[in-house]
C-alpha positions as CSV (number, residue, x, y, z in Angstrom):
1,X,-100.9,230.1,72.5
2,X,-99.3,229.5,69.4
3,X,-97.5,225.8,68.9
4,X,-93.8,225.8,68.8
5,X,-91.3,222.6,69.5
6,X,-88.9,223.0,71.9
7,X,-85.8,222.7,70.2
8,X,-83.3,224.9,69.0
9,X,-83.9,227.2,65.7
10,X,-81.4,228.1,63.1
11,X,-81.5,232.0,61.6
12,X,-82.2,231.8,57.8
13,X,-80.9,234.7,55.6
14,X,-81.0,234.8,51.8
15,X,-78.3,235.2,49.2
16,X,-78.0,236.2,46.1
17,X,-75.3,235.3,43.0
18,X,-75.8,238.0,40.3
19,X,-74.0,237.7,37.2
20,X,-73.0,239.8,34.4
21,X,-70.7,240.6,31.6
22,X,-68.2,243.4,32.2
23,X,-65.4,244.6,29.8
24,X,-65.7,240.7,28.2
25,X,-65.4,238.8,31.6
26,X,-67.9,237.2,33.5
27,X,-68.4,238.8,36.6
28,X,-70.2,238.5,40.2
29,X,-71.7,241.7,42.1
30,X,-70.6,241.4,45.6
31,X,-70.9,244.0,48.7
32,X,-67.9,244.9,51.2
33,X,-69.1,244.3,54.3
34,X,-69.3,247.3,56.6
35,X,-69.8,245.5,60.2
36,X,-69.0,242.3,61.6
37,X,-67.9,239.5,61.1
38,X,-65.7,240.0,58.0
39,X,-66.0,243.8,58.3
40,X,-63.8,245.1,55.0
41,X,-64.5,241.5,53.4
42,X,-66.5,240.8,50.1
43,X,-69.4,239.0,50.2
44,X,-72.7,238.4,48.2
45,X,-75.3,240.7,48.7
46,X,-78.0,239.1,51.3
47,X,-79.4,238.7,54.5
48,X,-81.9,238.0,57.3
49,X,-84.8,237.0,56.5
50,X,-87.8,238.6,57.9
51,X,-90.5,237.4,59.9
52,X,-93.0,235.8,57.6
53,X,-91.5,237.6,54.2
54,X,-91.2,235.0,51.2
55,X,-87.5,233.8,50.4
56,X,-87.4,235.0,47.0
57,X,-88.8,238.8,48.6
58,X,-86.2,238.6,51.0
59,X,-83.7,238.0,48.1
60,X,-84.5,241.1,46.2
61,X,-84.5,243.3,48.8
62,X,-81.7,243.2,50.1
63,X,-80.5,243.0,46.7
64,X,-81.8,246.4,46.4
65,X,-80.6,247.5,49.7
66,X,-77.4,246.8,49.6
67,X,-76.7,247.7,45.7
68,X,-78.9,249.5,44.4
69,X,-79.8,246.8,42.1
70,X,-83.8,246.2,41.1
71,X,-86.0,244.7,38.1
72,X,-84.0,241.5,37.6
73,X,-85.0,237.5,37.4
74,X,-83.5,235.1,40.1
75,X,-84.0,231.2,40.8
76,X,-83.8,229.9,43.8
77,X,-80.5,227.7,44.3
78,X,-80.4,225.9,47.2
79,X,-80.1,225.8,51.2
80,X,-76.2,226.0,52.9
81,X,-75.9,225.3,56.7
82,X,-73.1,223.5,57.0
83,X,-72.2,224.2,60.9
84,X,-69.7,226.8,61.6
85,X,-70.2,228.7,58.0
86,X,-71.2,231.8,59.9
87,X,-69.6,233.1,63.5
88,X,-72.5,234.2,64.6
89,X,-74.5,230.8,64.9
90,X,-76.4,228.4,63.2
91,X,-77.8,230.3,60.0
92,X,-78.4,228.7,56.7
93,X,-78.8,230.6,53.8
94,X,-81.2,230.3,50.9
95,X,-79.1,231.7,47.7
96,X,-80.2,232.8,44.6
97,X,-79.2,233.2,41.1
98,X,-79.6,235.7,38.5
99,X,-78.1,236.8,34.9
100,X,-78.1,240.8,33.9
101,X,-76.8,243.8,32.0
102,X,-74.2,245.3,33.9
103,X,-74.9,248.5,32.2
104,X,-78.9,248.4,32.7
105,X,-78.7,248.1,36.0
106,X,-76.4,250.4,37.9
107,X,-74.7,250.1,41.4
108,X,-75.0,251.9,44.6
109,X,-74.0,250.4,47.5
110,X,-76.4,250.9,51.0
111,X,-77.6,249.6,54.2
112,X,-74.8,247.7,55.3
113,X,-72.9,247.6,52.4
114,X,-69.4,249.7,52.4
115,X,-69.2,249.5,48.9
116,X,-71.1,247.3,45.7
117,X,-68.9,246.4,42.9
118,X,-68.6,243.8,39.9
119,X,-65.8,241.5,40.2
120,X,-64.8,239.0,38.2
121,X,-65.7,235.3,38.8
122,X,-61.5,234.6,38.5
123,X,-60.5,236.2,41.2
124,X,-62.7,234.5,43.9
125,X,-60.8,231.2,45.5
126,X,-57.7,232.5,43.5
127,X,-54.5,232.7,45.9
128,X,-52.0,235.2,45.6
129,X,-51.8,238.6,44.3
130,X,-55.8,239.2,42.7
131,X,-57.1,236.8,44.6
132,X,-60.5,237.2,46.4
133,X,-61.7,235.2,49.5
134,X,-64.8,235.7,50.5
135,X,-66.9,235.8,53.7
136,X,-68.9,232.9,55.4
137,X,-68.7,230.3,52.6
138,X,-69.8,232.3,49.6
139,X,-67.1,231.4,47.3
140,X,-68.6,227.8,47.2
141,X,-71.9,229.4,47.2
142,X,-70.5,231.2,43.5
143,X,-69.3,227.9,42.1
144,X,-72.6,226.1,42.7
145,X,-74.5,229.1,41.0
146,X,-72.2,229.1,37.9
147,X,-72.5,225.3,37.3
148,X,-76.1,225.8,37.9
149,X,-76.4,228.6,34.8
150,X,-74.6,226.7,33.0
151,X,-76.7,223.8,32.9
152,X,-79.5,225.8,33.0
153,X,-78.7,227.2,29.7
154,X,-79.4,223.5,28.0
155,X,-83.0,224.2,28.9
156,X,-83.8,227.8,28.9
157,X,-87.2,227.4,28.3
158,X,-87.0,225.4,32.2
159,X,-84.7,228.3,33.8
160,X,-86.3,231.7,32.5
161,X,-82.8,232.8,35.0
162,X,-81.1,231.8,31.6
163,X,-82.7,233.5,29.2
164,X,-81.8,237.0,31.0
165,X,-78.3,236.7,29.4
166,X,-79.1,238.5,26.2
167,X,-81.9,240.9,25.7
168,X,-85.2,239.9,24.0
169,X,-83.7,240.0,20.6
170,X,-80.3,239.2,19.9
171,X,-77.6,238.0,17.1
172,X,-75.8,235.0,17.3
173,X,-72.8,237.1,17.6
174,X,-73.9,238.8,20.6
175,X,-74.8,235.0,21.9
176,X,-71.7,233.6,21.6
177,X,-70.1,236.4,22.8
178,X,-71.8,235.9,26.0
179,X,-71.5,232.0,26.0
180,X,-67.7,232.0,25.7
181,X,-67.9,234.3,28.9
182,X,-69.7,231.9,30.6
183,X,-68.2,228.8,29.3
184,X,-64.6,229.7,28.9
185,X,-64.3,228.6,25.3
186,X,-65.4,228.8,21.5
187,X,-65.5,224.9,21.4
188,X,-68.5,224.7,24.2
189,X,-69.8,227.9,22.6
190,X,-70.1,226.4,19.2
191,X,-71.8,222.9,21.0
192,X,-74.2,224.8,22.7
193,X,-75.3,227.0,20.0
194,X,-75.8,224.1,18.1
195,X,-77.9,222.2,21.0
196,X,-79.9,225.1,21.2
197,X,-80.7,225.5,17.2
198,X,-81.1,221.4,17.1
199,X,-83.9,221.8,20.3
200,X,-85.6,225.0,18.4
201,X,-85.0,226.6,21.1
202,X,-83.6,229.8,19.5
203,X,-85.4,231.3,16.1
204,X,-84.8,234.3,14.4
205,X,-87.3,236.8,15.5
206,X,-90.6,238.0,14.2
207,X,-89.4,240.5,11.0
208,X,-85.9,240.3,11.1
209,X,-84.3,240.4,8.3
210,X,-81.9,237.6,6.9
211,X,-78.3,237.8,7.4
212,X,-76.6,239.4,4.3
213,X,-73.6,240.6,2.5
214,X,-74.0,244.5,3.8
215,X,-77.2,244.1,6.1
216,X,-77.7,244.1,9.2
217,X,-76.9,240.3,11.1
218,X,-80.5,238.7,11.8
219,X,-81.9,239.0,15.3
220,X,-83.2,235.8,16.6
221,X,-85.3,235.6,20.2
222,X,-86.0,232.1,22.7
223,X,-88.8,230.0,21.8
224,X,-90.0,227.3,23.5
225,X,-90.0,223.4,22.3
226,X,-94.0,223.6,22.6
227,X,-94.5,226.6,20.0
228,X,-92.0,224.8,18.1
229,X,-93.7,221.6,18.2
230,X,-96.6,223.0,17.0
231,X,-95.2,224.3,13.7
């Protein structure tokens, strides 16, 4: 007979934050829930976790499930139980974070997902007219990711999560465009970028040509401060 203690178990589901640029704004991909509880509300995409299935499995499949969504990059980004966050009983939730192209990776909602759409990070918590609330306590849960990519992308070469917001090669332009997204501002944009030059953690890529007056901007890639140490 297998061991077991004898005291009560909380369910654990999984959930994940996906972010993404969209017409300039930062944006989350959320699900409208189809069933109870907070049939009709928004919510990240997520849930139970099957019986002996790794978290981070768990995460991506019912990232698929419910949107469609498949091929990306998450970090795991911490445990939420606080008692009474879901109606149904004691659950805690393992979320997830992840950083993609909006247009690489289309949307279809499924399972028990009414619908699967991008919305932007401003609405959620907003009150009033545009404002978003979302079910259990996922709006805290989207707050916690953000801070996290935002610190992650001091150390990219730490949080591959952060890496995913440009492609493999990229201007500088397309950098900041992203990084103002994501920070709210040119000022922390410009800081950043410089922290990230300063570290060698960017470096224009293998063949690109120099920036000039009528060519094409240079591309530049991630490196890592141990290839850069060697040099």
């Amino acid at each position: 007979m297998p061991f077991t203690y004898p005291f009560p178990r909380p369910s654990v589901t999984v959930d994940v934050v996906l972010f993404a640029i969209v017409g300039g704004e930062l944006c989350v991909l959320l699900v409208q829930r189809a069933h109870e509880p907070f049939e009709g509300g928004w919510a990240l995409p997520g849930g139970f976790v099957d019986e002996h299935e790794p978290l981070a499995a768990a995460a991506l499949r019912e990232l698929e499930e419910e949107t469609g969504v498949t091929g990306v990059t998450i970090e795991q980004l911490g445990a939420f139980g606080d008692p009474g966050r879901d109606p149904r009983g004691h659950t805690v939730s393992v979320a997830h974070v992840g950083f993609v192209s909006a247009e690489a990776h289309p949307v279809t909602a499924g399972d028990d997902a009414a619908s699967a759409r991008w919305q932007p990070v401003t609405r959620i918590g907003r009150r009033g007219r545009g404002g978003l609330s979302l079910a259990f306590d996922h709006g805290s849960i989207v707050l916690v990711a953000l801070d996290r990519l935002r610190q992650a992308l001091r150390d990219p070469e730490r949080h591959p999560v952060a890496r995913g917001i440009v492609p493999e090669h990229f201007t500088l332009k397309e950098l900041g465009r992203v990084l103002d997204a994501l920070l709210g501002g040119k000022e922390a944009t410009r800081e950043l970028v410089s922290h990230l030059r300063r570290e060698g953690l960017i470096e224009p890529a293998v063949g690109a040509r120099a920036a000039k007056r009528g060519a094409r901007p240079a591309l530049h890639r991630w490196r890592s401060r141990r290839s850069a140490a060697r040099r």
